[in-house]
C-alpha positions in Angstrom: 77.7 19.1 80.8 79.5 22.5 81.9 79.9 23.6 78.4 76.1 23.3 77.9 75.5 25.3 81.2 77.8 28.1 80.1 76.5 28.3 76.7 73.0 28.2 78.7 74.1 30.9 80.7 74.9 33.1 77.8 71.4 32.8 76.3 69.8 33.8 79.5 72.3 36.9 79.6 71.9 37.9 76.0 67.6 37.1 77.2 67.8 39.7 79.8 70.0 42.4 78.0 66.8 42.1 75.4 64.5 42.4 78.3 67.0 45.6 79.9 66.9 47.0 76.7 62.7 46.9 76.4 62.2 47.8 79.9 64.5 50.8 79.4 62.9 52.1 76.6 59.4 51.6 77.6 60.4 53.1 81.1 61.1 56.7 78.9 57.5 56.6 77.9 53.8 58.0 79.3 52.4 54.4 79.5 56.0 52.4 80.4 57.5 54.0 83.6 56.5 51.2 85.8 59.0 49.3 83.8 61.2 51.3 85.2 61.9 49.3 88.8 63.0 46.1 87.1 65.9 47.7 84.7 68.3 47.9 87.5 67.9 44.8 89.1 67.7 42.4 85.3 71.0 44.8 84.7 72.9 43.5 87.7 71.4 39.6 86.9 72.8 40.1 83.5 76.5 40.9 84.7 76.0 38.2 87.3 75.4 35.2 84.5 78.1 36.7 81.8 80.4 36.5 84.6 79.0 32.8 85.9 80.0 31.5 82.1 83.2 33.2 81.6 84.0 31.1 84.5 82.6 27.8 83.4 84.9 28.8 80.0 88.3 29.3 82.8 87.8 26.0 84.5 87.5 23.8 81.3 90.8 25.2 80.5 92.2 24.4 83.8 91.2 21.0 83.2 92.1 20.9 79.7 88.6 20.1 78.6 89.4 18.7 74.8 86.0 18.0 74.2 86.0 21.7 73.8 86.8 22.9 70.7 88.4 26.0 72.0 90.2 24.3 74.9 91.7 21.7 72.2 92.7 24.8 69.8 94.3 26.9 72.6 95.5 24.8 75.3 98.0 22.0 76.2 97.6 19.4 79.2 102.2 20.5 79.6 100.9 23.7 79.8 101.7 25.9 83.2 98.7 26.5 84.9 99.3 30.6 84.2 99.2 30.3 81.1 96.1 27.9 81.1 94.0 30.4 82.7 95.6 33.3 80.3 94.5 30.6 77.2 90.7 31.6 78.0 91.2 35.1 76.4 94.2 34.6 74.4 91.9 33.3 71.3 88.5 35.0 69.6 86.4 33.2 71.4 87.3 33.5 74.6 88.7 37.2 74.1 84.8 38.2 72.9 83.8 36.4 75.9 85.6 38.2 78.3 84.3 41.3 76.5 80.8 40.7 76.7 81.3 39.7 80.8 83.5 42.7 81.5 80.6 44.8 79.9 78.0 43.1 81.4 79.2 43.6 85.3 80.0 47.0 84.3 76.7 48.0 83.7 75.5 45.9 86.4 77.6 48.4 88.5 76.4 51.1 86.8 72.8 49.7 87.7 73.6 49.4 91.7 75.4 52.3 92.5 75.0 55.2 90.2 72.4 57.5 91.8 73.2 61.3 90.5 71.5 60.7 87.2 67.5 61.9 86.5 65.6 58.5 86.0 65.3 59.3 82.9 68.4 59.9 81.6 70.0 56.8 84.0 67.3 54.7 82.5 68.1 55.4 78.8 71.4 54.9 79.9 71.2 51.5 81.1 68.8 50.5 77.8 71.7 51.8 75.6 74.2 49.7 77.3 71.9 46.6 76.7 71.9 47.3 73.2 75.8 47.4 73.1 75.6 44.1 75.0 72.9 42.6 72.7 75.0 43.1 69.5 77.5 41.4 71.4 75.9 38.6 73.2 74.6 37.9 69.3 78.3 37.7 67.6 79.1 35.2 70.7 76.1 33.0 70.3 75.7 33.0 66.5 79.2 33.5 65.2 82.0 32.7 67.7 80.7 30.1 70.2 83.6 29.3 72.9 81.3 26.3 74.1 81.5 24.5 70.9 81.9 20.7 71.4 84.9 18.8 69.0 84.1 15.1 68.2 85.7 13.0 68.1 88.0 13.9 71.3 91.8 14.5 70.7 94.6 13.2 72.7 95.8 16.6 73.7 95.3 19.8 72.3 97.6 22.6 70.1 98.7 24.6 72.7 98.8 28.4 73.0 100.7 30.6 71.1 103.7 30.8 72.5 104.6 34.1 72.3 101.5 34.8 74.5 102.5 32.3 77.0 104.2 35.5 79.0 102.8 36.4 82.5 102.6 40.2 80.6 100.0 38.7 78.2 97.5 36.9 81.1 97.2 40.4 82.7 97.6 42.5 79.4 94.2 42.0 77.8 92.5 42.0 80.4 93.3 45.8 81.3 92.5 46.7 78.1 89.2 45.5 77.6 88.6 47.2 80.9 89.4 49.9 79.3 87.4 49.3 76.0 84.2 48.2 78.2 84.4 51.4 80.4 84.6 53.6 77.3 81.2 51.6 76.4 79.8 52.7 79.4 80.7 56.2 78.6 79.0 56.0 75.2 75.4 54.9 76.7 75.5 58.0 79.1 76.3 60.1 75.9 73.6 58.1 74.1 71.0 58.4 77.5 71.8 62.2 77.8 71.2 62.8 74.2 68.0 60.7 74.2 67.1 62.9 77.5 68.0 66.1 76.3 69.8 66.0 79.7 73.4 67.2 78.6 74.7 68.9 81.6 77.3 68.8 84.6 74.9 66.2 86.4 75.7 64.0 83.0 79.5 65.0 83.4 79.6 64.0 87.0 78.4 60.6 86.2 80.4 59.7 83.6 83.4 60.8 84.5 84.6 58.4 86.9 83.8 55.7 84.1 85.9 57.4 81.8 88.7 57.9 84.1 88.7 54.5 85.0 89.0 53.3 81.8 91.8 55.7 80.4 93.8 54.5 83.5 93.1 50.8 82.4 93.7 51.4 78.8 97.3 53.1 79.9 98.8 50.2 82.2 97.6 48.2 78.9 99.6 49.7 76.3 102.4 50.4 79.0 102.3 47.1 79.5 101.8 45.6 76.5 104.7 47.9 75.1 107.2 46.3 77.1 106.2 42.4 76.4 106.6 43.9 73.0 109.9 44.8 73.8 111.3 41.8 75.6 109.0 39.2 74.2 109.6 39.7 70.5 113.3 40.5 70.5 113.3 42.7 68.0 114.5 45.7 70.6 111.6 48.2 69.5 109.1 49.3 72.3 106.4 50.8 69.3 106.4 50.2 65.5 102.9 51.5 65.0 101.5 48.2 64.0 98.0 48.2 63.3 97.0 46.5 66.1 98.9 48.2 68.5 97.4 51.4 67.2 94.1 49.7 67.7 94.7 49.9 71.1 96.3 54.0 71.0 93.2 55.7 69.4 90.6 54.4 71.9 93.4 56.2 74.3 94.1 59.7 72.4 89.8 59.7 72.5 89.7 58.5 76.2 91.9 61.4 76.8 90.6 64.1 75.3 87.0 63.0 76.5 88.6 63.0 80.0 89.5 66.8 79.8 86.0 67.6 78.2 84.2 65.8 80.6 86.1 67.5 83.6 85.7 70.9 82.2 81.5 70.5 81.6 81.3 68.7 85.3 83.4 71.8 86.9 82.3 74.7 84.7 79.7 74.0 82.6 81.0 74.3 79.3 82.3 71.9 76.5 78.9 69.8 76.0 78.7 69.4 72.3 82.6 68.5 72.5 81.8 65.9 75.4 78.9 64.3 74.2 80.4 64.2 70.9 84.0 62.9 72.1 82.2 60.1 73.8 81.0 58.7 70.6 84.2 58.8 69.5 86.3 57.4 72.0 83.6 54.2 72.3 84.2 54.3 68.2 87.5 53.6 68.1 87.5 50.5 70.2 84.9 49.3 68.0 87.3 49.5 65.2 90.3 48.0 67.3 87.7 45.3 67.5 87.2 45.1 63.7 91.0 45.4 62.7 92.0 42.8 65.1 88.8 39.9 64.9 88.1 40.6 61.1 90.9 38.7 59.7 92.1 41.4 57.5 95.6 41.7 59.3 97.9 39.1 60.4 99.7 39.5 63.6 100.7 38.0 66.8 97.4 40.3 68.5 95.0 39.3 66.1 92.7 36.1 66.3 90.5 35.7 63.9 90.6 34.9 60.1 87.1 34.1 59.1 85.6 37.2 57.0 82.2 36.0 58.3 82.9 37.1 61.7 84.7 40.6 60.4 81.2 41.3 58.9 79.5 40.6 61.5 81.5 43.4 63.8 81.5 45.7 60.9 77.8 45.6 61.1 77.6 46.2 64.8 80.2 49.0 64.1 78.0 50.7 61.5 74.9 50.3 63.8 75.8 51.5 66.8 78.2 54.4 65.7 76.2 55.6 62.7 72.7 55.4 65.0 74.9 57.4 67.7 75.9 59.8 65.2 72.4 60.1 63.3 71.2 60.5 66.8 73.4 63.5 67.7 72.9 65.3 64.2 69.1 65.2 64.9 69.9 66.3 68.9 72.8 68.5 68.5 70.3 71.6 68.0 69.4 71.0 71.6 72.8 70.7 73.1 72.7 74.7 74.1 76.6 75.9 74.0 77.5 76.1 77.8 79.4 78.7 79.9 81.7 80.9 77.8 85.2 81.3 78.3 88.4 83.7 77.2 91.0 82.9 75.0 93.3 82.8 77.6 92.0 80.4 80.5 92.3 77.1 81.4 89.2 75.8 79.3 90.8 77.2 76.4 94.3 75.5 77.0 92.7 72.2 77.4 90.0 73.0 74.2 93.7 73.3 72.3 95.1 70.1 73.5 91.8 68.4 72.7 91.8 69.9 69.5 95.9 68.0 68.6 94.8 64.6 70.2 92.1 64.2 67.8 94.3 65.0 64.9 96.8 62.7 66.3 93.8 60.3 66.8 92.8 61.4 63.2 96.1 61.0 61.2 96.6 57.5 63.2 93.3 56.5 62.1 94.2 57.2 58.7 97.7 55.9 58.2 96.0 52.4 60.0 93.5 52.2 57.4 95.3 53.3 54.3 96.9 50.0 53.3 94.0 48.0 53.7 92.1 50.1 51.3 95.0 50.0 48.8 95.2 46.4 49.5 91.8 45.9 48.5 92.2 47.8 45.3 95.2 45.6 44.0 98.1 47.6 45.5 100.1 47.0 49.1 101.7 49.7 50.8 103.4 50.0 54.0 103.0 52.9 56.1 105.1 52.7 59.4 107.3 55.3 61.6 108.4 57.7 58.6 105.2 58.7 58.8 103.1 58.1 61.6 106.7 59.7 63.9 107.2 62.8 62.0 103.5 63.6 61.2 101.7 63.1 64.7 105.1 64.8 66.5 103.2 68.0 64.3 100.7 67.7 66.9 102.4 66.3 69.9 104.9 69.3 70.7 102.5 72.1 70.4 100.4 70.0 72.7 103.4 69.6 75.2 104.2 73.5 74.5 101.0 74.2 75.9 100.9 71.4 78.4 103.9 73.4 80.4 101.5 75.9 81.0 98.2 75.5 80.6 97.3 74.3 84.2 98.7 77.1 85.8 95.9 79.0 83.7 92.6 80.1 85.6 89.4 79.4 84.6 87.0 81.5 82.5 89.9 84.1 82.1 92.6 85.1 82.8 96.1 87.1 81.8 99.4 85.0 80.2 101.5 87.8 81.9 100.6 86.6 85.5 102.1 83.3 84.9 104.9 84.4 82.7 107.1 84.6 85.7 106.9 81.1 86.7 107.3 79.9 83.4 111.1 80.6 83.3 112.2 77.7 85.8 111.1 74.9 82.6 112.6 77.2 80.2 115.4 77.4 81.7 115.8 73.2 82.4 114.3 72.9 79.0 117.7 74.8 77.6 120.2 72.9 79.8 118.5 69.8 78.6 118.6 71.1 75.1 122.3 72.0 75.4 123.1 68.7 76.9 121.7 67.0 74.2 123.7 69.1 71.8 126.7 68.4 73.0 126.4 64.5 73.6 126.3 65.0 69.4 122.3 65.0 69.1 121.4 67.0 65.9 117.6 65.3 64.7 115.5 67.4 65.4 112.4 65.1 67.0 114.9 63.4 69.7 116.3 67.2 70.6 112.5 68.6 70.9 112.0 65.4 73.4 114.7 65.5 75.5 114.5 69.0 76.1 110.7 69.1 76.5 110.6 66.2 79.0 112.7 67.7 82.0 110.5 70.8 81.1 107.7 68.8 81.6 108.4 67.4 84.8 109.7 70.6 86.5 106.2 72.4 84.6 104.6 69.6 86.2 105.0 70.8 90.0 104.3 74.4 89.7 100.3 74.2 90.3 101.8 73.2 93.8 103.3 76.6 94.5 101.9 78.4 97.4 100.0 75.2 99.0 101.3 72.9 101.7 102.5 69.9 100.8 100.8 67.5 102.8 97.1 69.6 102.9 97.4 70.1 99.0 94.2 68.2 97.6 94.6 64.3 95.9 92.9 65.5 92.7 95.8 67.8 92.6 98.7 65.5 93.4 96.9 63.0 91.2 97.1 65.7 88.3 100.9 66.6 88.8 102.0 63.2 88.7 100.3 62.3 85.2 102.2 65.4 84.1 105.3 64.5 85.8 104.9 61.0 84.1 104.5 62.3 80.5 107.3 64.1 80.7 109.3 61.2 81.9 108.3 58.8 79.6 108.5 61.4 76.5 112.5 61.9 77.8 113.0 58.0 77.6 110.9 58.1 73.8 113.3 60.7 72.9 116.3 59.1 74.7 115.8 56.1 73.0 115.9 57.4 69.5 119.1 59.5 70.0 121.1 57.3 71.8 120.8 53.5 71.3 123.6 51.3 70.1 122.6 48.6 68.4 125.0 45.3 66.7 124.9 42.3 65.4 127.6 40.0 65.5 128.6 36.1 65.3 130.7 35.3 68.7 132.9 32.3 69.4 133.0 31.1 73.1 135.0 33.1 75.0 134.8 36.2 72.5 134.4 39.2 73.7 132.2 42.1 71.8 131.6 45.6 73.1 128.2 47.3 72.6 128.5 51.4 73.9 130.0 51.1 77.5 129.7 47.6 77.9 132.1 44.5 77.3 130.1 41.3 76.6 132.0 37.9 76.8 130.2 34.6 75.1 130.9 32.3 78.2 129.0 29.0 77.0 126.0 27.8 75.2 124.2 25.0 76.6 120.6 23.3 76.7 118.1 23.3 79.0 114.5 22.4 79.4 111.5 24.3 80.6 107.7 22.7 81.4 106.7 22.8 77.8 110.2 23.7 75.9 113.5 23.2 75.3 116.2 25.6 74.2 119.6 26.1 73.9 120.9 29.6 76.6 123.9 31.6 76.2 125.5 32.8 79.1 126.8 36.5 78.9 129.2 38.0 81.7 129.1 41.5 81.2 131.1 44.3 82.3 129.8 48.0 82.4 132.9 50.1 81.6 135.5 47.8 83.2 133.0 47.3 86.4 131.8 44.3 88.0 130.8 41.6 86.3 127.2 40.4 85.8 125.5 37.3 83.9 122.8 37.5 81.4 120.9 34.1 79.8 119.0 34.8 76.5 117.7 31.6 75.0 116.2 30.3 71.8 113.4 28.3 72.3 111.8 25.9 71.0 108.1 25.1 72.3 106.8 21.8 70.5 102.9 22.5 71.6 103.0 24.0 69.1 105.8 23.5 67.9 107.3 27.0 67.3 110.9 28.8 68.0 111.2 32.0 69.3 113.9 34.4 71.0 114.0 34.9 74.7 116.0 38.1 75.4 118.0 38.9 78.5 118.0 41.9 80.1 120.4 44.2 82.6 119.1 47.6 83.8 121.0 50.6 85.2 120.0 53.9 86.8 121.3 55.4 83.4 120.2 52.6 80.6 119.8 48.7 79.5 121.6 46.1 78.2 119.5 44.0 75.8 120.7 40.9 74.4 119.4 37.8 72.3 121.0 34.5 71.0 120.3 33.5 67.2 121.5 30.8 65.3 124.6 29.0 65.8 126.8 28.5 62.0 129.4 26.8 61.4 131.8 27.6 58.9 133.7 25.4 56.3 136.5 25.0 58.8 133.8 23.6 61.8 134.2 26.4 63.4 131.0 27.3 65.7 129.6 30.6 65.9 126.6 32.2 67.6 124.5 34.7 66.4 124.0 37.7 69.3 122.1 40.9 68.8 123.1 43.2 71.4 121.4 46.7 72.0 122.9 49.2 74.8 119.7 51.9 75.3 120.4 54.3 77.5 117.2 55.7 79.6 115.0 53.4 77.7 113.3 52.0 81.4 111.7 56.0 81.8 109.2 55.2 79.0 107.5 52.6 80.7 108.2 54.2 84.5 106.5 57.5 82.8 103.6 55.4 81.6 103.3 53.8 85.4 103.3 57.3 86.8 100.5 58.8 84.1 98.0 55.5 85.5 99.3 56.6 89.3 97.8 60.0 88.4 95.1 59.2 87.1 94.5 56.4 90.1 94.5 59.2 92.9 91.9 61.4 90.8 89.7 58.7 90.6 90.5 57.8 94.2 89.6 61.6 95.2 86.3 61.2 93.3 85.6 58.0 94.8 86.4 59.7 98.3 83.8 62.9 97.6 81.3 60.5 96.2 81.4 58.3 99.9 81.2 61.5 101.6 77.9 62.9 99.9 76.5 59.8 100.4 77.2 59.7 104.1 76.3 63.0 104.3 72.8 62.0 102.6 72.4 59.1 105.2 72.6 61.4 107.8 69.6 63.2 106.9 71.3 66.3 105.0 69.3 68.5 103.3 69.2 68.9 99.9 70.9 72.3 99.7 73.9 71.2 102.0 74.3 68.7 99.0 74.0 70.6 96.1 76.3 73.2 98.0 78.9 70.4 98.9 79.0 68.9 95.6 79.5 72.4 94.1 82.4 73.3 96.3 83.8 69.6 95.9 83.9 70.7 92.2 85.3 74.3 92.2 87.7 72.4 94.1 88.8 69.6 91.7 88.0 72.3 89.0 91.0 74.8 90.5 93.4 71.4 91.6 93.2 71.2 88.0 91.6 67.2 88.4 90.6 67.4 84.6 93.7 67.3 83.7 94.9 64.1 85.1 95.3 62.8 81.8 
């Protein structure tokens, strides 16, 4: 009976969204408004219900329901009860369902608390966030039902994947489809202001706590979906520009750039076209991460579905929504009036810059990600991979970070290079000795060099806007925008670090062998089996010795999972202040003789931990800004329930935002 309520409760959600949707648009016209009071409250109702059946769709998996068809595909009764719950989205289904529910109470938040908006414009909104949902709810209901019943009832089910049973991959998606679903949100108040002809800091304001909230989601998810990458697969990569993972990049190189636009029209009045337009975008490219990975047309551990039908079906909402929101901006972009005008040399145009190299970054990803499957489809496969998404987006990247070490410490509207020319010489300076360094430990690529002397820069860069304020009094926003800095700098130092100075080799041990990888002695102690909850494997056990130091133990396994029935590496890690020690067991052989030999692949990566530390510290940034908005926002509206007048308000908010504008806020990201 609970899958029939959930799929119930989707119909009744998808119902409403249709009702949200007609309400909302009738509201906009002479004879509608009094369809306006009932948008906001069938809004909220909607995200309650999507919510209601996504947990219906948990708790059969906690029970291993097999009379679902997607419980019996996905699950296993063996199955830890982590990985149960992470089952639910770790298939199409459920994934879309947890979409569709993540979109649904975001707009129901939208509905309750968003109050700086003209009706107008907040009522659009909330009708062009239906119609995302609608296409949506429709793919669900018509194309990928997770409620489907399977007769007659099997004895136990497949099992999950088992690379996804990882406690990285029951937190991983779920960030990024927060991500994804706030970028959504962002694209019905570009689609409301547009309809409104309401494009304007108020429309900024609004949407840029959405968008910031989502770029910070979308970053924990690739940081952390980089590193199960990287100790999941055993393969010792932490990116190899796979389709899917670059599915997940270019909503991110959008997010960001519409970040920075969205700051600079919501502080200063300019960038609107670039805004509005950016927000299209950014929404865009998470509709085709959603094509790419539920189409069928690649294969990969991401990727879930295989049925063309379905890939048609998205493709369809794709060309819908993103050609109506581009039609719709063509015939509107006459009315988006320019903005306030700014110098050359000024912060807007520094950040106009580095918007201009993310969407060519965004652009040439885009292009090398879709390039084989059009060959593909035309007879011919190629392979494009890190010779040339590495060299040809690092065209882009360092002039971005060139201007990066800078460009905060420029004012706004105008201002003169030779007033901060002075305080440019500490990173120049760092970024030489870093350089030098590099040199000498016998780095010659150029890319690797460019990083590791860039990143220190970076970091010290990343501190000046603090000169001249107290510590402890200097603004969140501020803090919030020095650590993001700090953090790219970081993690571009372990990126470059990593390509210069990993050790990599592959050899066949003996017990008691010994093998050196870079500073480190690595003795096969035993081999033994062992058995987990749902697999057994055979572990190695590794004592290790950092340059004659003490010793430590490391376990990597082979595993074999038989639900389903799969083998797959487990590596074993060691971290240092200076580096990692990665290691995996293969294969035993065994020669002619019967002599027994194990297969080790052992990597020594020195500052490899700083990429996903950097990455940690970007989202920490990006946390406080939000957390400073959130803290302004509480404060005008206490301020409002005090009985302030208007023009305290609009006054307040004003200086809240020449504030954020000067701690530099809009660059968080």
């Amino acid at each position: 009976m609970l899958p029939e309520i959930g799929l119930g409760l989707l119909w009744l959600a998808a119902a409403l969204a249709g009702l949200q949707l007609l309400a909302g648009g009738l509201s906009l016209t002479a004879n509608g408004k009094g369809m306006a009071g009932i948008v906001r409250p069938v809004a909220m109702v909607q995200g309650v219900l999507a919510a209601a059946a996504l947990g219906i769709l948990i708790w059969l998996f906690v029970q291993t329901d097999l009379s679902v068809k997607l419980v019996a595909e996905n699950s296993h009764s063996a199955k830890p009860l982590m990985f149960k719950i992470a089952g639910t989205w770790g298939n199409h289904e459920g994934s879309m369902l947890l979409w569709v529910t993540v979109m649904g109470l975001g707009g129901a938040f939208v509905a309750a608390v968003e109050r700086r908006l003209p009706e107008p414009t907040m009522m659009a909104t909330l009708a062009g966030q239906a119609f995302v949902s609608l296409g949506f709810y429709a793919f669900l209901l018509f194309a990928s039902n997770p409620f489907a019943r399977l007769y007659p009832v099997p004895e136990d089910g497949n099992g999950l994947n088992p690379l996804l049973q990882d406690p990285g991959l029951a937190f991983h998606p779920p960030t990024l489809y927060l991500g994804y679903v706030g970028l959504s949100i962002a694209f019905s108040f570009a689609i409301g202001a547009l309809i409104t002809r309401q494009v304007g800091p108020d429309f900024a304001r609004a949407m840029r706590p959405w968008v910031l909230g989502a770029w910070i989601f979308l970053t924990v998810g690739i940081t952390a979906g980089s590193y199960w990458a990287y100790y999941v697969l055993g393969w010792g990569g932490w990116w190899f520009w796979d389709p899917v993972e670059n599915a997940s990049l270019m909503p991110w190189l959008a997010a960001t750039a519409l970040l920075h636009s969205a700051s600079v029209l919501a502080a200063r009045n300019a960038l609107r076209a670039w805004t509005v337009m950016l927000g299209v975008v950014a929404f865009s490219m998470s509709m085709v991460g959603t094509f790419l990975v539920r189409s069928g047309i690649l294969t990969s551990v991401h990727a879930f579905a295989v049925d063309p039908r379905r890939g048609g079906f998205i493709l369809a909402l794709l060309a819908i929504y993103i050609g109506g929101a581009l039609l719709l901006f063509a015939l509107r972009a006459s009315t988006v009036s320019e903005g306030e005008r700014f110098a050359i040399t000024s912060r807007e145009s520094a950040l106009v810059f580095n918007n201009v190299m993310l969407s060519s970054i965004l652009g040439i990803t885009l292009i090398g990600t879709l390039y084989p499957l059009f060959t593909e489809a035309m007879g011919t496969k190629v392979s494009v991979g890190p010779p040339y998404f590495t060299p040809v987006s690092a065209m882009f990247a360092v002039p971005m970070f060139v201007v990066l070490l800078f460009g905060p410490m420029l004012r706004w509207r105008r201002d003169r290079f030779s007033r901060i020319s002075p305080l440019l010489a500490l990173p120049l300076v760092v970024a030489l000795i870093a350089g030098g360094w590099a040199w000498a430990m016998g780095v010659r690529h150029v890319l690797p060099l460019l990083g590791l002397a860039l990143g220190p820069a970076l970091v010290v860069a990343s501190f000046l806007p603090l000169r001249g304020r107290s510590v402890l009094r200097a603004p969140l926003s501020l803090w919030g925008m020095v650590i993001a800095h700090a953090g790219i700098g970081v993690a571009l130092f372990g990126m470059a670090s990593d390509s210069a100075f990993t050790v990599e080799r592959l050899v066949a041990a003996k017990v008691g062998e010994v093998n050196q990888v870079g500073p480190w002695s690595i003795r096969l102690a035993e081999v033994a089996p062992i058995a987990g909850p749902n697999w057994t494997a055979m572990e190695g056990v590794l004592k290790a010795r950092y340059d004659g130091g003490a010793e430590v133990t490391l376990r990597p396994q082979s595993r074999t999972f038989w639900a389903p029935l799969q083998t797959n590496a487990v590596s074993a890690l060691k971290g240092r202040w200076n580096g990692q020690l990665y290691t995996v067991l293969g294969d035993e052989t065994v020669s002619d003789k019967g002599e027994s030999r194990w297969q080790l692949r052992l990597w020594w990566k020195p500052y490899v931990p700083l990429i996903w530390i950097g990455g940690l510290l970007v989202a920490l940034g990006g946390g406080l800004a939000l957390l400073s908005r959130v803290a302004q926002d509480l404060k005008r509206r206490v301020a409002r329930a005090k009985g302030g007048n208007r023009r305290d308000e609009v006054a307040a908010l004003a200086q809240g935002d020449t504030a954020q504008g000067d701690a530099a806020k809009g660059d968080a990201a």
